[in-house]
C-alpha positions, 0 to 999 in steps of 0.5 A: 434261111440260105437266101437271108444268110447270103444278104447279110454276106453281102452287107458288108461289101456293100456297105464299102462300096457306098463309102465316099472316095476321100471327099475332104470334109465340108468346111461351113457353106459359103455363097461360092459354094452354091449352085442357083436354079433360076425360074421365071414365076410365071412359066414355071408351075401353077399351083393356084388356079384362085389367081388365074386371072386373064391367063392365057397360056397360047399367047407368049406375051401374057400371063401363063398361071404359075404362082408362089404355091406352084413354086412351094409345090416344086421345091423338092424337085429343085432340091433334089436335082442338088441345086441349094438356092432358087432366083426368082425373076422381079416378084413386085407388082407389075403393070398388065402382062408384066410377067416377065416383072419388068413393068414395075407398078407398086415397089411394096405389093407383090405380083397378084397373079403370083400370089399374096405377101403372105404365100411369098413369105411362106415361099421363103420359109418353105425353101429355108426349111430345106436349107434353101436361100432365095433371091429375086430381081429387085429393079433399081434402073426403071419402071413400068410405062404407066407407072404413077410417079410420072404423074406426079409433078413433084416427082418430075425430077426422079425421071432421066430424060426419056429415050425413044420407047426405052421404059421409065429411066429412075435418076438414082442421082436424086437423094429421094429417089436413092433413099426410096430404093434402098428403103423398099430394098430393106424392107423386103429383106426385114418383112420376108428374109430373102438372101439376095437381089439380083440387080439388072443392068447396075452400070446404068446406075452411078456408081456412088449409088451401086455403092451405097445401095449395096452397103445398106442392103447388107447391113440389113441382114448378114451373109446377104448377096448381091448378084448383078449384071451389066449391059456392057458385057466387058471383063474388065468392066465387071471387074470393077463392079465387085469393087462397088459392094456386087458379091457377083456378076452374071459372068456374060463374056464367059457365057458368050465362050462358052456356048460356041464351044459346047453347042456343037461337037470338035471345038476345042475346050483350049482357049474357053480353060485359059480364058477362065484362069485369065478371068480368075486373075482380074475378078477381085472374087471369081468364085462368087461370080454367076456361072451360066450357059444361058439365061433370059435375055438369049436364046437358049443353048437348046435352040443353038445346038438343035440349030446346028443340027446337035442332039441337045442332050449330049452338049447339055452334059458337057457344058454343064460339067464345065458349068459345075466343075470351074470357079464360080456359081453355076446358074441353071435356068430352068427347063434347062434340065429337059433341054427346053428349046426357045429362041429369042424374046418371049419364046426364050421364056416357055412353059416348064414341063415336068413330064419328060426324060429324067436323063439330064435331070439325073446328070444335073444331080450327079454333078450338085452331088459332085460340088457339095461333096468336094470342095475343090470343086468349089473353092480349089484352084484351076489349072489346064492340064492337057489339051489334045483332039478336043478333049481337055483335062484341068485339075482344081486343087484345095488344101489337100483334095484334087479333082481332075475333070476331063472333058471329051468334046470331039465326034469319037473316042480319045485318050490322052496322057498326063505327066504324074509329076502334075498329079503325083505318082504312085497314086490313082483317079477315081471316076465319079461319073462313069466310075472309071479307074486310072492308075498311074504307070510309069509316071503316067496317066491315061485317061480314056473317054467315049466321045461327047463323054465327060468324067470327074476324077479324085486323086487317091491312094492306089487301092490296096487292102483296107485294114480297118474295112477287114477288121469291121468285116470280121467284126461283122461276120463274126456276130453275124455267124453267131446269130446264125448259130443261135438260131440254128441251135433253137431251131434244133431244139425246137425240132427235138422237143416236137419229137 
């Protein structure tokens, strides 16, 4: 009886110390408010060994086995790492070894060694039943080697002159071949109710084109994204693209800052902050740009940092919290969780292991819980706080939350101080990570991290006694003593009657 009384003792307090810290309610989901687990199919998982044909996982150019059932198979796992939407490398029909869906053959079949029509749209079901949208590389700028329209002599014309060994170029400038496009794009959309296209290299394509492609696109379903990229890896170029109808661009020239900085330790966050606050000011809608570290078509952060002699995990953590923690869509590219290693070219696309450490996958959980439980960290505004031995602090502020992220990037432990005029006085952070405290005194606060640590704070009230919380505890206990009582008394009387 002792041992029951003293667990409902404790309910109460726990029960406070599981209340949030002062999340401002959720507003209704946005795309910025997103975060994209990228997967290439193929290396991902096989959950259908009926369409493994001519796999061969020892060879890195050929096909590995995974499938749409084995994407299905894993959607918990993404979903509980936090993540709210899967990009799907090109699904269409490829020529041999086409993996990587880059050789398309047929713009209106899927890939068999993926699966069939049928299993994709259950794929799409099964990810929109866990409130989950999906997307994939649609190409619009070439085709396969051998595709069959080159051929055809009246199709002569869909092709721009052929350079070295460059894949098939399409002449998006041929009203057929633009009406062709924008009809299979559609139709994907109507047939399986995907949420968005990714679109490589669309400053290859002329920019009427860019424009209209994305005007029907949209059309055929609301709230529909449209993620590209550039082979000009140019701020100012991608500016303009958003101009043309892209919700967002892969935000490469920031990928490129960002990895020298984080893949090895005592680099300054300084310039990689205000670079950020100069991007936010010529992107036309910086927080639907695509955040990443790495993707595809480079080397993984994992092979930069081991190639420098760092331990993968600690530079993970800290690039992803700055990933997670500033405007823009964080992309995850998977394997990326287990610190996957892999150079350039097939190697940057290695079999996924779901057999390794939980240690990132947990951080990566902590920080999705982190962006959906706050807003400022998806919609708030940005602002460099302090910089000093290499450890940063910058604020994001919406409506009436802040959040404060500190970010420690040196080879041993620092503190810094920040003015309370920047964050209000009187008030404290509350660590959302490591659980820190800081008050503020003397119109000061000091933040203090560990080495290759970093910590998300929310501005709140400085702790005090919670009237409501004491009123629910009497509440609580008074009832609960009652019980007790009854109990004791029945127990009693019981005990007589045996007598």
């Amino acid at each position: 009886m002792k041992k029951r009384a003293w667990i409902f003792i404790l309910i109460p307090f726990l029960l406070f110390y599981a209340l949030p810290v002062g999340a401002a309610e959720k507003e209704d989901r946005k795309w910025q408010d997103e975060s994209i687990y990228f997967l290439m199919v193929d290396r991902f998982n096989n959950g259908d060994l009926g369409n493994d044909n001519q796999v061969d996982v020892k060879d890195p150019n050929a096909y590995h086995g995974g499938d749409f059932q084995g994407i299905i198979d894993k959607l918990d796992y993404i979903k509980d790492m936090g993540f709210t939407s899967i990009w799907l490398n090109s699904i269409l029909d490829n020529e041999d070894k086409g993996y990587h869906g880059k050789w398309v053959q047929d713009f209106y079949k899927t890939e068999e060694h993926f699966g069939t029509m049928d299993e994709f749209k259950k794929l799409v079901k099964e990810a929109h039943n866990r409130d989950m949208k999906v997307l994939f590389d649609f190409e619009v700028i070439q085709v396969g080697p051998n595709h069959s329209f080159l051929t055809e002599p009246e199709k002569k014309d869909w092709f721009r002159e052929q350079k070295g060994d460059e894949l098939p170029k399409l002449n998006q400038e041929n009203p057929e071949v633009k009406n062709y496009l924008i009809d299979a794009a559609k139709w994907w959309i109507e047939e399986t109710n995907i949420d968005g296209y990714y679109l490589e290299d669309v400053d290859k394509a002329p920019d009427d084109f860019t424009r209209e492609f994305a005007k029907e696109v949209k059309s055929a379903k609301n709230n529909f994204y449209l993620l590209g990229d550039l082979q000009a890896h140019d701020s100012e170029k991608v500016a303009q693209f958003q101009e043309l109808g892209m919700d967002g661009l892969l935000d490469v020239p920031l990928a490129e800052k960002i990895r020298p900085v984080f893949d090895q330790v005592d680099n300054s966050l300084n310039d990689l902050v205000a670079n950020k606050e100069y991007l936010m000011s010529i992107y036309k809608d910086p927080f639907l740009m695509g955040s990443v570290v790495d993707n595809r078509n480079m080397a993984r952060f994992t092979h930069a940092a081991i190639t420098k002699n760092q331990h993968p995990g600690p530079r993970w953590k800290l690039a992803l919290t700055y990933l997670y923690t500033t405007p823009g869509i964080p992309i995850v590219y998977y394997g990326s969780e287990i610190a996957l290693e892999g150079g350039g070219g097939a190697d940057n696309h290695g079999q996924m292991d779901f057999r390794t450490d939980k240690e990132l996958i947990d951080y990566i959980t902590k920080l999705g819980e982190l962006r959906a439980a706050f807003p400022s960290l998806t919609r708030g505004s940005l602002e460099l706080l302090a910089e000093e031995n290499e450890m940063s602090v910058y604020k994001r502020t919406y409506e009436e939350e802040t959040t404060v992220i500190a970010i420690n990037n040196s080879s041993g432990s620092q503190n810094i101080t920040i003015d309370a005029n920047v964050l209000e006085d009187d008030r404290e952070l509350r660590g959302l990570i490591t659980d820190d405290l800081v008050k503020s005194r003397n119109g000061q606060y000091t933040l203090f991290l560990d080495r290759e640590e970093a910590e998300v704070y929310v501005l709140s009230n400085k702790s005090g006694i919670n009237i409501p919380f004491v009123i629910a505890t009497i509440v609580v206990y008074g009832a609960f003593l009652t019980f007790i009582y009854l109990i004791w008394s029945r127990s009693r009387k019981r005990k007589a009657s045996k007598k």
